[in-house]
N, C-alpha and C positions, 0 to 999 in steps of 0.2 A: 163665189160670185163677186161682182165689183162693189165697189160703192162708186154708184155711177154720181158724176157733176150734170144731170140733166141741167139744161142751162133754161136759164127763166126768160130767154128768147121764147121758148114754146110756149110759154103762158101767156107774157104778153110783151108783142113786139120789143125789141130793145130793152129791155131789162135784162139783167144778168145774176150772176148767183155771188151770194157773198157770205159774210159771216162776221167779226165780232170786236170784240176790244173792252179791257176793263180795267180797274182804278180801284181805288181802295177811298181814296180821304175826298168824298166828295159831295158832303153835306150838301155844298151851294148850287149844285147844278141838279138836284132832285127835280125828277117831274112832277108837276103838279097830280095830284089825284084825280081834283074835278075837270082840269085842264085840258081838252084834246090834246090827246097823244103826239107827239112830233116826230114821223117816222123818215124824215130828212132830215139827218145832222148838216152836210154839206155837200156841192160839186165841185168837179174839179177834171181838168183835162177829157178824159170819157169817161172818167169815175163819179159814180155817184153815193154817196154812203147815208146809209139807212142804219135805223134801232129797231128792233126787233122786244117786245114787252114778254114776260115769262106769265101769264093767264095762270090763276090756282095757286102761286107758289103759295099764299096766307092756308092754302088747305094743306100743307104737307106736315106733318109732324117735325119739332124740331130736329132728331134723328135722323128725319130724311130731307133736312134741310143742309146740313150736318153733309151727309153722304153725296149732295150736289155739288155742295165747298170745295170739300176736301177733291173730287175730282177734277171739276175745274180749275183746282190749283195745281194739278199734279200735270193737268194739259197746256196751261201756260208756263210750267216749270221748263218745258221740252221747245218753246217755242224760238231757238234762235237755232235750233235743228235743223227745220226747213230754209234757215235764209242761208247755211252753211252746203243744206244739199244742195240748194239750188246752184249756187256760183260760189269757188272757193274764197273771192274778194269782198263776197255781199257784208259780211261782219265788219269788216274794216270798214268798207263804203259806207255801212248806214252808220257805224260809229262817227266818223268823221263828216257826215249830213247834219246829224242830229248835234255834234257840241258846236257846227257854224249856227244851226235853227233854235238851238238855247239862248248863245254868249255873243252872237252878234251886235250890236249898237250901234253900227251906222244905218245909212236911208233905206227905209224899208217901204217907198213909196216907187222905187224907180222899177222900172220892167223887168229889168235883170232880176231883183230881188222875187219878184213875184213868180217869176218862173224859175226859182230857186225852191218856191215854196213847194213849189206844183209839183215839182222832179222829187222832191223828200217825199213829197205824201203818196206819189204813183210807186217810188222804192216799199217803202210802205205797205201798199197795198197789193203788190205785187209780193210782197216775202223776198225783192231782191230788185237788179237792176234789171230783167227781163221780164218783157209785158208779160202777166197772169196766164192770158190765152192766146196770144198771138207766138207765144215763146220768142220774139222777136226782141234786140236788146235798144231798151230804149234811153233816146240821147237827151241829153240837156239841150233847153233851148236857150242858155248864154254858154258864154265862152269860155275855154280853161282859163283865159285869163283873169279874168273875171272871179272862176274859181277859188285859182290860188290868192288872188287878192282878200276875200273870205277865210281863206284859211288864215293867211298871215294876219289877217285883221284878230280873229280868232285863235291864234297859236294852235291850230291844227295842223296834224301831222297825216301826212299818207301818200308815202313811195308815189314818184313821177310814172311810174311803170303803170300803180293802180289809178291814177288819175286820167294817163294817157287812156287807158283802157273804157271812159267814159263817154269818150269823144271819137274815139278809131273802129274800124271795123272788125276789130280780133274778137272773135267767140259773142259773133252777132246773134248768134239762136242757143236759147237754152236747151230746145230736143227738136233735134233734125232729124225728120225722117226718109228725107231723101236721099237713096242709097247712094247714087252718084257721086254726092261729097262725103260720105263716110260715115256711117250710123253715130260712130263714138266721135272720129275727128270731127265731125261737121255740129258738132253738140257743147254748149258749156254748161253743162250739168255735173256735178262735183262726184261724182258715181266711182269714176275708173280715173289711172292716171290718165296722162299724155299720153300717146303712142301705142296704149293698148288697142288693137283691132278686134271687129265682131268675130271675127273667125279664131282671135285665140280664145275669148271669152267662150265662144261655143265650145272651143275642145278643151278648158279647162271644167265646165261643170260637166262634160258629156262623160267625164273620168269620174265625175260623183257618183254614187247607186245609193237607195234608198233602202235599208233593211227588206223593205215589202214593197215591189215594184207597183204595186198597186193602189199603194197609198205615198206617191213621192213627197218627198220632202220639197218645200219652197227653196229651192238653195239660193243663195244669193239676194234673199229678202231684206234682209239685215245687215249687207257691209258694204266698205267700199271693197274695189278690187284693184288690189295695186302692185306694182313690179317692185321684188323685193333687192337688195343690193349686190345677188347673185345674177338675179333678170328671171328669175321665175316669178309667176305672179301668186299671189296669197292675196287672204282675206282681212281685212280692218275689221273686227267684229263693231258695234252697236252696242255696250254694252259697259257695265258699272267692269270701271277698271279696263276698259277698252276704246276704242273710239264713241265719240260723247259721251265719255261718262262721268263728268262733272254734272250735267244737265238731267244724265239720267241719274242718277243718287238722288238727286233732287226729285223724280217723277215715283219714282221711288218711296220717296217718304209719304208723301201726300199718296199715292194709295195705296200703304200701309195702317196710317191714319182713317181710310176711307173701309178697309177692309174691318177694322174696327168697332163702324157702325151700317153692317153690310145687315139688308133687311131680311135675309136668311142662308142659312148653310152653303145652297149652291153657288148664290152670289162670292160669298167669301171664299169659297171654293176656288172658283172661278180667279178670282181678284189675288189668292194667293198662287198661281199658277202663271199670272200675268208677273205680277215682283219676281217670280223664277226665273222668268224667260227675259225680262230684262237684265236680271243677275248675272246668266250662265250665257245668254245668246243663243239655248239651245235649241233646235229647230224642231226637232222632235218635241219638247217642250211646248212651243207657239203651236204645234197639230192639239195637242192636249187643251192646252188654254181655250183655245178655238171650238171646239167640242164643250168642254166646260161650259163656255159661256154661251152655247146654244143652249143648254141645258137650267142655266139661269132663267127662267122666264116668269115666273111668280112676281118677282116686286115691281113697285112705280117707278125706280129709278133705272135708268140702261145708261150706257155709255160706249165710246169707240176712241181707245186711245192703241198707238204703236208706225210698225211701220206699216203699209195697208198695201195701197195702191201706186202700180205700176207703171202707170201713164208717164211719167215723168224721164223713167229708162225707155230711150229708145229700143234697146234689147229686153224691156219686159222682166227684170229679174229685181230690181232693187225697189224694196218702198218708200214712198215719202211718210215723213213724220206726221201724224193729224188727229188731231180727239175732237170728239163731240160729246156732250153729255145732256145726255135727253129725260123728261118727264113722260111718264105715258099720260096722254091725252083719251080718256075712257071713254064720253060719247063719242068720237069721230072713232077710235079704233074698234070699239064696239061694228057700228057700220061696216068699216072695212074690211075687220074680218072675216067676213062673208068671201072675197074672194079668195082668204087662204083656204076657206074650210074645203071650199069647189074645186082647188089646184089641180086634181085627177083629171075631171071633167075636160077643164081647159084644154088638157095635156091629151087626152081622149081624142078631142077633138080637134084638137091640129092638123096641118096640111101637111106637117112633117112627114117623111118616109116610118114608113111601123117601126123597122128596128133601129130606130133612131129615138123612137120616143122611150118615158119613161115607164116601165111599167107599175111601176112605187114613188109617186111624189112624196118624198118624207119628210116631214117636220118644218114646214114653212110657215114661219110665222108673219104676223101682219099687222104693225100699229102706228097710229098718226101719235107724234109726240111735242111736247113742247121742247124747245132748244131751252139749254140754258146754261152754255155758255160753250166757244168752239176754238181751236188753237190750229197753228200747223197749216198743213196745206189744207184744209176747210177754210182758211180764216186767213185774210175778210172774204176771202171768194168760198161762197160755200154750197156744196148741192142741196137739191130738196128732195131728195128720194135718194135713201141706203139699202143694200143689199148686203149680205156679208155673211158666215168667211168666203174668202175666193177661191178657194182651193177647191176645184169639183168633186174632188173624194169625198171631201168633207161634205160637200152638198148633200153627194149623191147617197153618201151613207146616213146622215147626220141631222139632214136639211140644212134650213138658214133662218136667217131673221131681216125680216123687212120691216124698214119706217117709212115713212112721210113725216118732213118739217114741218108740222102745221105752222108755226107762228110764223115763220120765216118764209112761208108761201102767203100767210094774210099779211105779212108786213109788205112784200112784192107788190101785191094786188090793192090795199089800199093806197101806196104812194105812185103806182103807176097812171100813166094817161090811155086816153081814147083817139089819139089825134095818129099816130103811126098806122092805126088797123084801116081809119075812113081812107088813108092815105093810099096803103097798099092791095086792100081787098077789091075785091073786084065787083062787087053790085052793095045794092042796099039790103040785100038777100044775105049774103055771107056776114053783114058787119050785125044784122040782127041775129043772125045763131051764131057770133063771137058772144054777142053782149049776153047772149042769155042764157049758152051753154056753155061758155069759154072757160070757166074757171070750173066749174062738174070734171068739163070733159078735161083740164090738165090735170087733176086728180085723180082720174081714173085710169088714163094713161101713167103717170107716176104708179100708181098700185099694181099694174098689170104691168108694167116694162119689170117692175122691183120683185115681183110675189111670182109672177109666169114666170115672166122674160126669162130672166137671169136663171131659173129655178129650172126649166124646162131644158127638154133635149139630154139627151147623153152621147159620151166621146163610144165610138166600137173598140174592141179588145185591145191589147197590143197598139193605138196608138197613144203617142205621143200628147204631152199637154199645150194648150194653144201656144202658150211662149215658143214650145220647142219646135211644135208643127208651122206654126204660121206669122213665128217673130214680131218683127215691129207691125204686124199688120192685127193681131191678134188684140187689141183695145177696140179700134172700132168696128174692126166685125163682129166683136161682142156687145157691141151698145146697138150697135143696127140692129142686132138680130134680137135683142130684147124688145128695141123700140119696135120692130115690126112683130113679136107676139102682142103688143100692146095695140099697136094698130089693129091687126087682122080681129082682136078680138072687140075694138071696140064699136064695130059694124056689125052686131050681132043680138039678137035679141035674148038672149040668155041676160044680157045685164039689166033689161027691165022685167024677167021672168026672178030673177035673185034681189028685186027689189031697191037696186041700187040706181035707176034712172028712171025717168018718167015717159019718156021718148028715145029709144036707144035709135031711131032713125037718124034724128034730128042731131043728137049729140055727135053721133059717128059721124055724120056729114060737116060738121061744127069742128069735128077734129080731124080728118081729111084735109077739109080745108088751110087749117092752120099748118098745118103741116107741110103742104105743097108749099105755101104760102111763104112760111120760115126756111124750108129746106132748099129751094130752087131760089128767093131773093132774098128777103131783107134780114136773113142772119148776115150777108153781105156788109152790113152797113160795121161789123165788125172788123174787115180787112182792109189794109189799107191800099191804095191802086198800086192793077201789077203786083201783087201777092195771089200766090199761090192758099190750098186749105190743109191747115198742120196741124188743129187739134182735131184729136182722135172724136169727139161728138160731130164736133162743126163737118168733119169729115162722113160721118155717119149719115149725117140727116141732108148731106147731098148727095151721096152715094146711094141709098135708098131712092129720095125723090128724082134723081135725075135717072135712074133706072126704071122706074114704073110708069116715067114720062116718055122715056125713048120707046117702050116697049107697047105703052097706048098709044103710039099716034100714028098705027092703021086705022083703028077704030074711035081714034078722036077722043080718047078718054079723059085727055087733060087738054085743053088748049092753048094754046098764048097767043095773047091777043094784045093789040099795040089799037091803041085810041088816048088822043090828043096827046102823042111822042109819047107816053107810058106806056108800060109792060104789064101785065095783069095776067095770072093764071086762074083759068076758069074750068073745074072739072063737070064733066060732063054726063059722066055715067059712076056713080059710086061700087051699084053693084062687080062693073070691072076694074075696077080698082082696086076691091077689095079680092077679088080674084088675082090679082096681080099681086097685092102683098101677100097673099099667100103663097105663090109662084117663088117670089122672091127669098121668103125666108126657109122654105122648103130646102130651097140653092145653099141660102149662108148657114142653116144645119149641117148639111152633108156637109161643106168645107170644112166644120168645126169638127164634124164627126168622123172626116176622114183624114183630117190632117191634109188637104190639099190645098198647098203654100201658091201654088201657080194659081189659079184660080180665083182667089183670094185677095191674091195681089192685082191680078187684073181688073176684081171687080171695082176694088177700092180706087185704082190707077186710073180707071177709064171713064170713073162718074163720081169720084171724090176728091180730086183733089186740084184739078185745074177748072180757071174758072174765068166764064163768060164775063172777056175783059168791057163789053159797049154795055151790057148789061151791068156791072159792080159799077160802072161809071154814071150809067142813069141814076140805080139807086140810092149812090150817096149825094149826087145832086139833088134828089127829091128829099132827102131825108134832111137837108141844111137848115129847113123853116121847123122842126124841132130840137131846142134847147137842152130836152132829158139828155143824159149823158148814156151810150147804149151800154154800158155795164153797171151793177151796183154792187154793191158791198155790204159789209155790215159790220156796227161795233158792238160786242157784249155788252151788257147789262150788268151792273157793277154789284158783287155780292158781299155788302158789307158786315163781319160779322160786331155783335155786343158782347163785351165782356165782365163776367164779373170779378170781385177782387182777389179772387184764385185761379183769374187767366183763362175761367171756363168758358167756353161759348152758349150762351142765354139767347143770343136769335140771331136773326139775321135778315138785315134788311138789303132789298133790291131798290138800286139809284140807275140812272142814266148818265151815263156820260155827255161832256157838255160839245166837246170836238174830238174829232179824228186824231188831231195831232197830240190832244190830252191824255187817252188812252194810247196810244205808238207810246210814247215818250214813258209813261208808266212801266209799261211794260218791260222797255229797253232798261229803263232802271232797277225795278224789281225781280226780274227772271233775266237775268245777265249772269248763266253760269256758265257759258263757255268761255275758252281761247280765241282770240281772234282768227287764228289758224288750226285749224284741226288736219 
């Protein structure tokens, strides 16, 4: 299954997901202890970046203090990865941002300057020059000349070609998925050469076979793909001694180091299987690892490092680089796993078609965790709900393992506001079951998109895996169809029969609500006018909503309602609505399970991705009178260790970082183990 980015729009209004940043030498900017926490570092353009506190870590033994370290270093070891996948220039580019944002010494009072700063910190936080979520490439707002006068002030160097390339319209979208201009051509995403098309990609992996058809290999997880000096195309492996393998050596070490003080056998097990599979590249390998480390389940520490997720290849085959390393959180996963233990029941009871469902839900695990500390494409934009591995064999034989970010859903929750929901809801009925369901019900949609969703349904024989069946469409028809086991289930009273809610009515209509709410308008307030919907979520949760909307308004099930020139959706009947989401995800199983590409594509085509141009135009006019920025971010929590005078580590204390750009610049400095050019 994915590690889905559920986006922290759904919790609440305009917020977005992020993740991290850390430092080493930074005695003077420690947070106070008695001090309120200060979970806004800073804003900036629509970025807003948050800290995130690690709760318990004074409970953990040093050993498994020890085992946090060491991972977290081994995940910001990997971290100029992602700025490499993402755009072949982004290395150079931030190198030569970062030594004008060092070594500059003229006026740094004047406009130009200040929107010099703004363009560094959105590179930044983006892991490159295209926006996080919009994939859209974004421009400076001074001039090249202005620029180059920067550079030359600064004896910085960088090719006219990659300068020109900041300011012009060349390899304007990092992941295009609109077939009309070209999956690959229409994409700058560092994946494949120039001139490769989707149609040789597909017939060069359709020539790969898997020892066991039945358990296919991820091909294409781990490389780039590139035409070799004959014009056949071959693979760049990922790997020590391979493409990134300065970076990886490095990721390498550190958890080798971690394997070390691994809290028992399966873990180290595990951890030695993952050092293989970075070694060798072997993909048969990464199935093993994968397995393994469903099998690890015993200790407090977890983690998610490698190449993962898909979303980033428009063709679905290549991972981004991203770790997260997580504390389990014992009372809330306590709780929670109550809906792993029930997985059948769900699965029982779904709308799905019978041989569609599963007859053996196995090994779904379920725990809310503390972050503590996140690299890669996690970071700074980071989800709050993982699922994982993605391989459905592996699921289906094997299970998965699900979390929840706790700390990084209460950091969300207590830096956000109340002023977007009075804004966009529709009575004083709906803003009082936000205010007093709103955060229940987004946690229990996270557990149920993560522990069902993803976990539920099976592909029938002989076909095909989503990549191969249903291509670039195949990310968000897997997030919709999780997000609608989450819906369909959270209208249900089984969740106050399992203890988990006090009023499953009132919550399910609490998340309905939000739901139409975010999916039909004010996730809006993230495109810019005249754009089209390109990420594979934002794509999902209008494809969904604006399907249950066309298809209630015989019977009025959702309405929209215009009073005093605003737009308001107003549902009317929950019971059919939740009859509708069941209708709906009923549809996007069979797609998944038969591999119907047509189908799929229309669903997505015709209620995901084009968008109500007088409608995105109200909403961002109404949304100008708040200031929050609609996306946030996050910087890690700095883990510094003490040593004594044989270099051993004695403890290890947790700091905050003081700015955004204190941590970037750390980082750039201390994990700078690639080539500017890979």
């Amino acid at each position: 299954m994915k590690l889905s980015k559920i986006t922290a729009v759904f919790m609440t209004v305009g917020v977005a997901m992020v993740s991290n940043g850390q430092t080493t030498k930074m005695a003077d900017v420690r947070t106070s202890e008695k001090a309120p926490f200060e979970y806004v570092v800073e804003q900036f353009a629509d970025i807003k970046v948050l800290r995130y506190q690690i709760p318990g870590w004074e409970n953990l033994t040093l050993k498994e203090q020890k085992l946090v370290y060491y991972l977290t270093q081994a995940g910001y070891s990997g971290r100029d990865i992602i700025y490499d996948q993402n755009y072949k220039y982004n290395l150079k580019i931030r190198k030569a941002l970062e030594n004008i944002y060092v070594n500059y010494k003229g006026n740094k009072d004047s406009e130009d300057w200040k929107n010099f700063e703004i363009y560094t910190k959105r590179v930044w936080f983006a892991n490159g020059i295209h926006h996080h979520y919009s994939n859209e490439k974004m421009k400076p707002a001074f001039s090249a000349a202005y620029l180059t006068g920067l550079m030359k002030a600064t004896q910085t160097t960088l090719a006219p070609e990659i300068v020109a390339v900041l300011f012009n319209d060349v390899d304007s979208k990092k992941v295009n998925l609109d077939e009309s201009k070209g999956l690959l051509e229409g994409s700058a995403i560092h994946f494949y050469d120039k001139g490769i098309t989707a149609k040789e990609v597909e017939y060069f992996y359709a020539k790969k076979k898997s020892p066991d058809a039945n358990r296919p290999y991820s091909f294409g997880l781990n490389s780039k793909l590139v035409r070799n000096s004959k014009g056949a195309l071959e693979e760049k492996i990922w790997k020590s001694g391979g493409m990134y393998g300065s970076a990886i050596d490095k990721i390498v070490y550190w958890l080798d180091k971690a394997k070390g003080v691994a809290e028992n056998k399966e873990q180290a097990a595990a951890l030695e299987l993952l050092i293989s599979y970075y070694k060798t590249g072997s993909l048969k390998t990464w199935d093993d690892y994968n397995i393994a480390w469903l099998k690890a389940t015993e200790g407090n520490i977890d983690y998610i490092n490698s190449f993962i997720e898909v979303y980033n290849d428009p063709l679905g085959y290549r991972g981004s680089y991203e770790t997260i390393v997580q504390i389990k959180d014992f009372d809330m996963s306590k709780k929670m796993e109550v809906i792993s233990k029930n997985a059948q029941w769900f699965e029982d009871n779904s709308p799905l078609i019978p041989e569609h469902k599963k007859k053996n839900v196995v090994g779904v695990s379920y725990k809310t965790v503390v972050v503590a500390g996140e690299s890669g494409d996690a970071s700074p934009a980071t989800p709050i709900g993982v699922n994982l591995p993605n391989a459905d064999w592996i699921r289906s034989e094997h299970g998965s393992k699900s979390v929840s970010l706790g700390n990084i859903i209460e950091a969300y929750s207590k830096a956000g506001g109340k002023g977007r929901l009075q804004e966009f809801a529709n009575d004083p009925e709906e803003i009082a079951l936000a205010e007093k369901y709103g955060e229940l019900g987004d946690k229990m949609h996270t557990a149920l998109h993560e522990v069902v969703g993803h976990a539920s349904g099976q592909i029938n024989p002989g076909v095909g895996t989503p990549k191969e069946t249903l291509k670039s469409y195949a990310s968000t028809l897997e997030e919709g169809r999780a997000d609608l086991v989450g819906l369909y289930f959270l209208y249900n009273p089984k969740l106050q029969e399992l203890g988990l809610v006090d009023d499953w009515k009132k919550l399910g209509m609490e998340s309905y609500d939000s739901y139409i709410r975010n999916g039909l308008m004010t996730q809006l307030i993230r495109l810019e006018p005249g754009s089209d919907i390109e990420e594979a979520h934002m794509r999902n949760r209008q494809w969904v909503s604006a399907w249950v909307f066309e298809k209630g308004k015989a019977a009025h099930v959702i309405e929209k309602i215009s009073r005093d020139g605003k737009t308001y959706f107003n549902i009317t009947d929950y019971e059919k609505l939740h009859d509708l989401f069941g209708q709906l995800l009923r549809e996007v199983q069979r797609i998944k399970s038969e591999g119907d590409y047509e189908a799929g594509k229309n669903l997505v085509e015709n209620y995901g991705v084009k968008v109500d141009q007088k409608l995105h135009a109200e909403v961002l006019e109404r949304n100008k009178q708040f200031t929050s920025a609609p996306y946030s971010g996050f910087v890690n929590p700095v883990l510094v260790p003490k040593l004594d005078s044989k270099g051993q580590i004695i403890s290890i204390e947790v700091t905050q970082p003081k700015t955004f750009a204190e941590q970037m610049l750390h980082y750039s400095k201390n994990y700078n183990f690639l080539p500017l050019e890979n």
